[in-house]
C-alpha positions as CSV (number, residue, x, y, z in Angstrom):
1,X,-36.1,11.2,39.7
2,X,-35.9,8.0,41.6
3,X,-32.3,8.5,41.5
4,X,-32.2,11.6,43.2
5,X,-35.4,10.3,45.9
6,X,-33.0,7.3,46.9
7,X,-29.9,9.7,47.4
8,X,-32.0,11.9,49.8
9,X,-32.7,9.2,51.7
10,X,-29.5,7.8,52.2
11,X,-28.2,11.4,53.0
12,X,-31.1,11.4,55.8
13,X,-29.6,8.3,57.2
14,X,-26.3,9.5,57.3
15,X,-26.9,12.7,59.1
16,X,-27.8,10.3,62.2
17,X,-24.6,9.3,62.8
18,X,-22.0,11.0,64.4
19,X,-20.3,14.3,63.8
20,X,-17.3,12.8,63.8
21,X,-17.7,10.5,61.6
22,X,-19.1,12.8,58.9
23,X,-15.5,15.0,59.8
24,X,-13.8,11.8,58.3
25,X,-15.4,9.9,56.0
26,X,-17.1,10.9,52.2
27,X,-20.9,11.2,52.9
28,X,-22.6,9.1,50.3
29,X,-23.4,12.2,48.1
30,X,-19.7,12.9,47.8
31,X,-19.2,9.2,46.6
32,X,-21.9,9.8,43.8
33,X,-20.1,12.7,42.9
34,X,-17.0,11.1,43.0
35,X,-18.4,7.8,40.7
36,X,-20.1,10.0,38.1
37,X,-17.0,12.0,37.4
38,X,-14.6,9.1,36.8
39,X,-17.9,7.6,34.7
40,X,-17.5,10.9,32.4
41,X,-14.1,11.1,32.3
42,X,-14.4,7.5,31.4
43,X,-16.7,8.4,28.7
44,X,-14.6,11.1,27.4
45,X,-11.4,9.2,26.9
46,X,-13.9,6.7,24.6
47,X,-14.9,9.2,22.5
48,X,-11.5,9.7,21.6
49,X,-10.8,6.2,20.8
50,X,-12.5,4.8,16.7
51,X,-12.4,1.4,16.3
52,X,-12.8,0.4,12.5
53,X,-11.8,-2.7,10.3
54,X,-12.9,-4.4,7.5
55,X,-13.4,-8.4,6.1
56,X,-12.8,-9.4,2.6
57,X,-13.7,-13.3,2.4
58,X,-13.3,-14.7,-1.3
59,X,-13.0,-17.1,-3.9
60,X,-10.9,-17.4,-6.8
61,X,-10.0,-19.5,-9.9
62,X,-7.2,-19.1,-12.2
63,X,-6.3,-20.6,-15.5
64,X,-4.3,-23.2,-14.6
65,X,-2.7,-24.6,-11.2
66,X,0.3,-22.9,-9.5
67,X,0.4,-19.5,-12.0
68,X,2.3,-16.7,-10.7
69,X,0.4,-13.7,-10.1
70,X,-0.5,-10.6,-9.0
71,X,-4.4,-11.5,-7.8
72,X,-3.8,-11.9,-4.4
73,X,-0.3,-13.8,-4.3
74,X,0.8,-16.8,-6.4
75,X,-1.4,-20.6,-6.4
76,X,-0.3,-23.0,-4.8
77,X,1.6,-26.2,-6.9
78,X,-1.1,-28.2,-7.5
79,X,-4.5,-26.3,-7.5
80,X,-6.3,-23.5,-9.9
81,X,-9.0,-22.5,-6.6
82,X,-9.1,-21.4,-3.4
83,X,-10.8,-19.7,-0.8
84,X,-8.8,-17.2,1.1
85,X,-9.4,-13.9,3.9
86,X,-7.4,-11.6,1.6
87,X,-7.6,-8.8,4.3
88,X,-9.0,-8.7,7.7
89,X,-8.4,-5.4,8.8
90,X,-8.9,-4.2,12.7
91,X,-8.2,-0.5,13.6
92,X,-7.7,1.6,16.5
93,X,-7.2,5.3,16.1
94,X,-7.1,7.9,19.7
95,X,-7.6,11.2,18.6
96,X,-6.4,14.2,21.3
97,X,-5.0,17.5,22.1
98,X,-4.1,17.5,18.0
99,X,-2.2,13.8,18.2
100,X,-3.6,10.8,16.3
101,X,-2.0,7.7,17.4
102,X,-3.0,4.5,14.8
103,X,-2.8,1.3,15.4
104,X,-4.0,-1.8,12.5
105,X,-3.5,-5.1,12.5
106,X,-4.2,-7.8,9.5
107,X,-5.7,-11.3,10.5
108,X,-5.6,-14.0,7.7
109,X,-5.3,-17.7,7.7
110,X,-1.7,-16.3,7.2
111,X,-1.1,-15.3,10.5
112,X,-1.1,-11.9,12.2
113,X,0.7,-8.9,11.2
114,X,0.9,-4.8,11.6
115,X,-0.1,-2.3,8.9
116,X,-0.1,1.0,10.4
117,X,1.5,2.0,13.5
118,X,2.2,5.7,13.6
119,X,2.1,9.0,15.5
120,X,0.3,12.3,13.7
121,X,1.0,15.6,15.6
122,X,-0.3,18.6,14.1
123,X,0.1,22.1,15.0
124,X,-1.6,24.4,16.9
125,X,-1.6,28.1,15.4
126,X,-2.2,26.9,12.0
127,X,-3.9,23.5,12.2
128,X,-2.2,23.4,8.8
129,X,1.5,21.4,9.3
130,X,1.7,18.0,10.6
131,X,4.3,15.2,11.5
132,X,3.3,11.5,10.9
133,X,5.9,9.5,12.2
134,X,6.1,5.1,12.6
135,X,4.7,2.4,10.2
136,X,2.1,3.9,7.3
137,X,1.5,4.5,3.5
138,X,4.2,5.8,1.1
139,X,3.2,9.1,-0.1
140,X,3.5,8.1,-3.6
141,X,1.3,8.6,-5.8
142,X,-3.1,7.9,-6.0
143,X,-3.4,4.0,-5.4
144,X,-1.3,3.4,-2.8
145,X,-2.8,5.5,0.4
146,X,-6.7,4.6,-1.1
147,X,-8.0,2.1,1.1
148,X,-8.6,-1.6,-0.3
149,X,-11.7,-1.2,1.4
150,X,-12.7,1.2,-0.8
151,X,-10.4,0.3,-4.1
152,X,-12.8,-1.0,-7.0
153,X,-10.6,-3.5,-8.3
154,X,-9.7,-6.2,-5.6
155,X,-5.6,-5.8,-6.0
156,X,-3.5,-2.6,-6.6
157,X,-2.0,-2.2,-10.2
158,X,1.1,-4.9,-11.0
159,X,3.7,-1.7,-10.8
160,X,2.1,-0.8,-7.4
161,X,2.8,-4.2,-6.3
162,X,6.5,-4.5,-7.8
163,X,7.9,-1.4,-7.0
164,X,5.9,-0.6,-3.4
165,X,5.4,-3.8,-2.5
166,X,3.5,-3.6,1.1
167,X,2.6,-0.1,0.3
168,X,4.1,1.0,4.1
169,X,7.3,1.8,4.8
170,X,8.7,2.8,8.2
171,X,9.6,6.8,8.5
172,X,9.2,9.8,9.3
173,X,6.4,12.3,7.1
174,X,5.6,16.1,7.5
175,X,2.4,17.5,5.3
176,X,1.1,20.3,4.5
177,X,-2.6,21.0,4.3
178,X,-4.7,24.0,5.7
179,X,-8.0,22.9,7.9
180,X,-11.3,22.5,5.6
181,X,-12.8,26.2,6.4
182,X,-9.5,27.3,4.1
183,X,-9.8,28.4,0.4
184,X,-6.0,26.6,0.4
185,X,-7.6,23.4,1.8
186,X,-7.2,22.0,-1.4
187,X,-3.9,21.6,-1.5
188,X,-1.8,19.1,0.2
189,X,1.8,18.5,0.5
190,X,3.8,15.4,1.6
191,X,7.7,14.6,2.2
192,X,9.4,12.4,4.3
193,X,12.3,10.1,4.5
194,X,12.6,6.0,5.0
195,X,14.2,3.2,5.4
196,X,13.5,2.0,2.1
197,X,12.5,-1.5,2.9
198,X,9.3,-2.2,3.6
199,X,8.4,-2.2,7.4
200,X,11.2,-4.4,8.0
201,X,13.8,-3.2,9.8
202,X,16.9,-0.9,8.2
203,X,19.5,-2.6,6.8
204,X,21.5,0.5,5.5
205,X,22.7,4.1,6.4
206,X,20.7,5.7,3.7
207,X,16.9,7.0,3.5
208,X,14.7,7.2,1.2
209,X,13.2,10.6,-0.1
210,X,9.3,10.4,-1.1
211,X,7.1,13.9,-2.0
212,X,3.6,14.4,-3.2
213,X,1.9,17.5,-4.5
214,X,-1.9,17.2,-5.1
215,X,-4.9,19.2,-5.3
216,X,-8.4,17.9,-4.8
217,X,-11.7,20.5,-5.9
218,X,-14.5,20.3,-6.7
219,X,-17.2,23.0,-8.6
220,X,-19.8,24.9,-6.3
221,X,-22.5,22.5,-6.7
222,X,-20.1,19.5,-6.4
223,X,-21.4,17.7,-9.5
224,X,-17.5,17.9,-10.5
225,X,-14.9,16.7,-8.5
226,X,-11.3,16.2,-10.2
227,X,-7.9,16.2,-8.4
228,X,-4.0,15.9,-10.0
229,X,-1.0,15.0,-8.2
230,X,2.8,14.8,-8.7
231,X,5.1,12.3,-6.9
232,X,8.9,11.7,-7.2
233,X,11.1,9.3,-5.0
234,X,14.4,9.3,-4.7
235,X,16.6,6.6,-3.0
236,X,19.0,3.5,-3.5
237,X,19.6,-0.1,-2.9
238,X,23.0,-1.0,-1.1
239,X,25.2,-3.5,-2.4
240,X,26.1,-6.2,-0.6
241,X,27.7,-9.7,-0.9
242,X,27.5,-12.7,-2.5
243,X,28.4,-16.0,-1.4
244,X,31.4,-17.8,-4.1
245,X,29.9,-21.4,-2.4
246,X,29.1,-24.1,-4.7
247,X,25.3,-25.2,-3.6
248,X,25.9,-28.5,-2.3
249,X,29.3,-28.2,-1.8
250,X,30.8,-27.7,1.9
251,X,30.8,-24.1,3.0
252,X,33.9,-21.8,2.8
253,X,32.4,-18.7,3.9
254,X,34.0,-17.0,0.8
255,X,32.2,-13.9,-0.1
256,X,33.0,-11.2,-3.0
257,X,31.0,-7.9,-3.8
258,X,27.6,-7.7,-5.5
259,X,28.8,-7.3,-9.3
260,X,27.0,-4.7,-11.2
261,X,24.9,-4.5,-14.8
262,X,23.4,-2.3,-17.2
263,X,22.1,-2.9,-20.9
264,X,24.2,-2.5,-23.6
265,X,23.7,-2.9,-27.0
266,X,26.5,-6.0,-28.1
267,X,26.0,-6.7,-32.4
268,X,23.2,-5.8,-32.6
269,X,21.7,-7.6,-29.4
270,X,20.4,-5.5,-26.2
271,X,22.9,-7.7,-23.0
272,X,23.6,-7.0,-19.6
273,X,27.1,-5.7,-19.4
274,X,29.2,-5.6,-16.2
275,X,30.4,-2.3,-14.9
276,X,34.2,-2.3,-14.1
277,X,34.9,-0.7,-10.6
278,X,31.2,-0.4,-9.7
279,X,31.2,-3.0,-6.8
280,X,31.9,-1.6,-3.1
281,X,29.9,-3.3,-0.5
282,X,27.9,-0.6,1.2
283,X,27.7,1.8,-1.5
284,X,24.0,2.8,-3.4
285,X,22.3,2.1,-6.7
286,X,19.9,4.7,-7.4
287,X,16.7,4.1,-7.4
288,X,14.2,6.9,-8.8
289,X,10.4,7.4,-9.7
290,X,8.3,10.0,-10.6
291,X,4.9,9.8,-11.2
292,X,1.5,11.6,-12.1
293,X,-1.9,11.0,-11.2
294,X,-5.4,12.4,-12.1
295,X,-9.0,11.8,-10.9
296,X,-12.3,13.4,-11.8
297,X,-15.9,12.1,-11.2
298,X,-18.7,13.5,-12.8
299,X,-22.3,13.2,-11.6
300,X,-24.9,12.5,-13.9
301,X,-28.7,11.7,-14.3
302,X,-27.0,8.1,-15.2
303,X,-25.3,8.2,-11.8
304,X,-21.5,8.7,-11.0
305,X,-18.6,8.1,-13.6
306,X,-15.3,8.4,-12.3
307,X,-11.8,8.4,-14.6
308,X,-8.7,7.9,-12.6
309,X,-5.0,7.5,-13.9
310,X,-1.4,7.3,-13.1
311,X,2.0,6.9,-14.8
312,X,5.4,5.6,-13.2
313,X,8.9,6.1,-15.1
314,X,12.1,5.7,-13.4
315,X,15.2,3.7,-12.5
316,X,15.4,0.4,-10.7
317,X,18.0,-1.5,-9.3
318,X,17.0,-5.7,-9.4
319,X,18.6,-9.1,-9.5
320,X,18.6,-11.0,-12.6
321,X,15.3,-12.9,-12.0
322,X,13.3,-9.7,-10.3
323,X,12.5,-6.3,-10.5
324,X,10.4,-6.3,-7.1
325,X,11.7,-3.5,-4.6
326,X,13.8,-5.1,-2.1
327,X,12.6,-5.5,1.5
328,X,15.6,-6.9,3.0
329,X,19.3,-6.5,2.5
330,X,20.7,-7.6,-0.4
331,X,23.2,-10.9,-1.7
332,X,22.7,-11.4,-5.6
333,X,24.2,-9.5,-8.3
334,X,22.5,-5.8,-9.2
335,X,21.2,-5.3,-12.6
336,X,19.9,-1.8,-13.7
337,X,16.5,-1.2,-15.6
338,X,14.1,1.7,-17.2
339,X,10.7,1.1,-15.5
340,X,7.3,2.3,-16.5
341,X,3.9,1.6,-15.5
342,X,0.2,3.3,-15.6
343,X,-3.0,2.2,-15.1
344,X,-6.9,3.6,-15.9
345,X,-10.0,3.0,-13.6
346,X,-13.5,3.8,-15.4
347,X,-16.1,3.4,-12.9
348,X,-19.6,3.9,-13.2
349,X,-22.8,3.6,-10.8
350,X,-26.5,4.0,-11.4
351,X,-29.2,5.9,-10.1
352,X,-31.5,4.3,-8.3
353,X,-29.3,1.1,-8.2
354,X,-27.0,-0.3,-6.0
355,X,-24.5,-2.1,-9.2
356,X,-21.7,-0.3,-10.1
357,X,-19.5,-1.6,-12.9
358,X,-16.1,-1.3,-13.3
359,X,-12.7,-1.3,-16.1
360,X,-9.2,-1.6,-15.4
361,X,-6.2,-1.5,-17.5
362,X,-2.8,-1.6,-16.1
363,X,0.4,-1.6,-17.2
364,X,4.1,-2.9,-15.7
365,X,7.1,-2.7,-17.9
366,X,9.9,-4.0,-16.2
367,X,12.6,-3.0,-18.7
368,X,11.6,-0.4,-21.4
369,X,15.5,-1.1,-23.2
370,X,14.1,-4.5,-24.7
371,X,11.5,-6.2,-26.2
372,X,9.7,-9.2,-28.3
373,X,12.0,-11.2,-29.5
374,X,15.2,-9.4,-28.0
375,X,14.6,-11.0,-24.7
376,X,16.5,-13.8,-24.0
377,X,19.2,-13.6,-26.8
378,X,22.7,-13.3,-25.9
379,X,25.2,-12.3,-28.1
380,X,27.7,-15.1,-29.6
381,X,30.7,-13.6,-28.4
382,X,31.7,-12.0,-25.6
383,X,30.8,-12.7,-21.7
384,X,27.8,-10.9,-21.4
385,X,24.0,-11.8,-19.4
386,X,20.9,-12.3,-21.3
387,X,17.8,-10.3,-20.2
388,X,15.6,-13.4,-18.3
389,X,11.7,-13.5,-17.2
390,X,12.4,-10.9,-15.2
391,X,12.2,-8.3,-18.3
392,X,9.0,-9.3,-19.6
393,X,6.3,-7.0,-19.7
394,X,2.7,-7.4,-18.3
395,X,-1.0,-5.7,-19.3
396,X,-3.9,-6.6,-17.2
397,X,-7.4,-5.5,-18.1
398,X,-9.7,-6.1,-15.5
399,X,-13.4,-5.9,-15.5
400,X,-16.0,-6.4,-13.0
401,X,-19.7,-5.7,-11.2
402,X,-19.6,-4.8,-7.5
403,X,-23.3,-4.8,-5.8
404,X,-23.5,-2.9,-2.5
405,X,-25.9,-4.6,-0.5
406,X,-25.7,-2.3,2.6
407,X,-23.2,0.5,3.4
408,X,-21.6,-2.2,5.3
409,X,-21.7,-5.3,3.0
410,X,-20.4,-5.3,-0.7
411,X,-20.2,-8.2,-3.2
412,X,-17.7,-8.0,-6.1
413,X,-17.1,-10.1,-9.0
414,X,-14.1,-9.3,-11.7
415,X,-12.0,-10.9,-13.6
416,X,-8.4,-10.3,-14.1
417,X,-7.0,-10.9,-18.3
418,X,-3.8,-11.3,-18.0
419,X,-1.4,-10.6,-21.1
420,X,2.5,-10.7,-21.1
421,X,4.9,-10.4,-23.7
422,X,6.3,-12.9,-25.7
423,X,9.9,-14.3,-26.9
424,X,10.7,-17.2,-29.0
425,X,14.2,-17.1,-27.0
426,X,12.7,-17.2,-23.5
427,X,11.3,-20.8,-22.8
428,X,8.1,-21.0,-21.7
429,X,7.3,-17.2,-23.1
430,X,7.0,-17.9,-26.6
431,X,3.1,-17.4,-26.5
432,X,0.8,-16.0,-23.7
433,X,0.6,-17.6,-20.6
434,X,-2.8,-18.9,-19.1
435,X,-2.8,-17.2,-15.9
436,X,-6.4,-15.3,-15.9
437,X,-7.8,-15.5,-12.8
438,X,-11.9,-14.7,-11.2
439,X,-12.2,-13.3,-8.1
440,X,-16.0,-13.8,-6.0
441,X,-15.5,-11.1,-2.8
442,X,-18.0,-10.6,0.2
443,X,-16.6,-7.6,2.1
444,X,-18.1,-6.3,5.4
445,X,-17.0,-3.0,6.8
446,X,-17.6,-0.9,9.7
C-alpha cells in the first residue's frame, strides 16, 4: 500500500511540470512499469536456471603403503592414509522451450575439471524423443549413469572402472522415452555414437556404438519397484605405432606398426601369439560388450531392501601390462582378451532409523582364457609372450553402514576386501596381496 501512496504522489508532482515535457520523457509510472517487468523477466530466466552439487570429504587407510587400487585411485609410495575431496561436484542445468543445457565441474585438491557438458533437445508433438549431444554418461549399463552422490558403495565396481573409465565420453545420444502421464513411460531407449576415448579429444576416424534398453515399474501401491535392462557396445581401438628406440639411447625416430596378439594354446601352455599380417597403422581392434542389469526394492515393515546386479562379457583390446580402455591414442603392442565382470548390491534400511547397511561383491576378470597357475608361464620353445599382471583376476566384497544425518548430510563407513588371483609363476602374485582399504565419508549435498 505505501508503495502505491508514494507513486501517487510522485505522479502529482509530475503533472506540474510542463506538457512538453511529459510529450518526451517516461513519467515516473512508466519507469515502474518499465523496472518491474525487466525484475520479472529477471525472475523468470532464474527459474529456469538449477544449481546443484555435492562434497564428499574422507578418510582412508589401506593395508599397506603405495597399493594399487581401485578405492579412489592408487596410494601414494610411501603412505597407507590419507585425507582426500574424492568429488566436489558443482552443477548448473537451464531448462527452456524443451532444451536442457548442463554444465558440471569437479573441484579436488587435484585441480579442476569438466564432467558434463551437454545439450538435451526434446521434441515437441510427442515429448517422447530426445537428442543429448556434448560431454555426459555412457549409456551402458545400471552403475554408470547413477549418481555417486547417490551410489551406496563409495567407488563404482573394478570392471566399471577398467573398461569405462571416467564413465563420460564425448558424443552424440538420441532416447526414447514417452512423458510420465504414458502407460509406455516405462520404457526407455538409448543409442548414440562416440569418440571412444574418454572426454579427450578424438584420435581416430571411427565411433563408437553404445545402446540401452530398460524398463523401470513398479506395482500400484509401489511397495515393488524392479527394473531390467540390456546394453551392448560396439567399437575399436586403432593401432598405431611404436617407437624401435632403445631407452637411453639417442633417438632415431624409427617407428614400426603396433604388433598384434591373441591366446593360444602352445604344449599345453595358454601364450600370447602374434598375428601375421594383422598390423596396419590406422586400422581397428574390436572392442565389444554386452551387458544385463536388474534392480528391484521391496518395502517392508523392516524398511527398504534393494537387490541390484549386472554382468559384462565381451572383447577387449589392451597392452601387455593393462586391460583399462584407452583414453588416448595408442603406441604399445595390442593384445586381445575375453572380459567378464558383475557385481551385486544388497541394501537395506530401517524403519524408524536413519542407518542403512550395505554388501557389495564385485567381480573383474581381465582374461577369462587363463587362470591360477597358467599365468605367467611361457612355453620353452618357441617366441611366444607370457600372460603378465595384467591377466590376473580381482573380487572385491565390500561392506558398510551409511547414517543419513539430514537429507543433506550422510556419513558412510565401508570397507573394501580385496582378493586377487594367485600364480606361483607371477612374482609377487603367488599369495594374496594386502591391499584392503577403509573408507570414513562426510558427504553434503544440495
Amino acid at each position: 500500500m505505501r508503495t502505491y501512496i508514494k507513486t501517487f504522489i510522485i505522479l502529482l508532482l509530475a503533472a506540474a511540470g510542463t506538457a512538453k515535457a511529459q510529450d518526451v520523457e517516461l513519467t515516473p509510472f512508466d519507469t515502474v512499469a518499465a523496472n518491474e517487468q525487466k525484475l520479472n523477466a529477471a525472475v523468470s530466466a532464474l527459474q529456469k536456471l538449477k544449481i546443484s552439487g555435492y562434497l564428499q570429504a574422507q578418510y582412508q587407510i589401506a593395508d599397506n603403503p603405495g597399493i594399487k587400487s581401485f578405492a579412489g585411485g592408487d596410494f601414494p609410495e610411501f603412505s597407507d592414509n590419507r585425507f582426500m575431496v574424492r568429488r566436489g561436484r558443482i552443477k548448473f542445468a537451464y531448462e527452456a522451450y524443451l532444451a536442457k543445457y548442463v554444465l558440471q565441474f569437479d573441484v579436488s585438491e587435484k585441480g579442476l575439471s569438466i564432467k558434463d557438458a551437454y545439450l538435451n533437445v526434446t521434441d515437441p508433438y510427442l515429448n517422447a524423443f530426445s537428442i543429448t549431444a556434448g560431454v555426459f554418461n555412457r549409456p551402458f549399463g545400471f552403475e554408470i549413469p547413477y549418481s555417486s552422490s547417490q551410489r551406496e558403495s563409495p567407488e563404482r565396481s573394478r570392471f566399471t572402472q577398467t573398461l569405462f573409465p571416467g564413465e563420460r565420453d564425448l558424443g552424440a545420444m538420441l532416447t526414447f522415452q514417452m512423458p510420465k502421464t504414458s502407460p509406455l513411460n516405462f520404457l526407455k531407449i538409448d543409442a548414440g555414437f562416440f569418440n571412444g576415448n574418454g572426454t579427450n579429444p578424438e584420435t581416430d576416424k571411427k565411433k563408437d556404438f553404445i545402446g540401452h534398453i530398460g524398463i523401470a515399474k513398479a506395482t500400484k501401491d509401489e511397495k515393488i519397484k524392479y527394473g531390467l535392462g540390456f546394453s551392448y557396445y560396439d567399437g575399436g581401438v586403432s593401432i598405431g605405432k611404436v617407437s624401435l628406440d632403445v631407452q637411453g639411447a639417442v633417438p632415431t625416430g624409427k617407428t614400426r606398426a603396433a604388433q598384434t596378439y591373441e591366446q593360444r594354446t602352445i604344449n599345453d601352455t595358454v601364450s600370447f601369439v602374434k598375428i601375421s599380417g594383422d598390423s596396419i597403422v590406422g586400422s581397428f581392434h574390436k572392442r565389444s560388450y554386452f551387458g544385463l542389469d536388474a534392480q528391484l526394492t521391496i518395502e517392508t515393515p523392516i524398511g527398504f531392501s534393494t537387490l541390484r546386479g549386472e554382468y559384462i562379457a565381451g572383447k577387449q583390446p589392451g597392452t601387455e601390462k593393462s586391460t583399462t580402455s584407452p583414453t588416448v591414442a595408442t603406441s604399445a603392442d595390442t593384445y586381445l582378451r575375453k572380459v567378464n565382470g558383475a557385481y551385486v548390491y544388497f541394501v537395506q534400511s530401517f524403519t524408524g532409523t536413519k542407518l542403512s547397511v550395505v554388501a557389495k561383491y564385485d567381480i573383474y576378470d581381465p582374461n577369462t582364457d587363463i587362470s591360477g597357475n597358467q599365468i605367467g608361464l611361457k612355453p620353452k620353445v618357441g617366441k611366444y609372450k607370457a600372460s603378465t599382471a595384467a591377466d590376473i583376476k580381482y573380487n572385491t566384497l565390500g561392506l558398510g553402514l551409511i547414517y543419513a544425518y539430514t537429507p543433506n548430510i550422510k556419513f558412510t563407513a565401508y570397507y573394501d576386501m580385496v582378493k586377487n588371483e594367485t600364480s606361483k609363476n607371477l612374482v609377487g602374485y603367488d599369495s594374496d596381496i594386502k591391499d584392503n582399504v577403509w573408507t570414513l565419508r562426510l558427504q553434503y549435498k544440495f
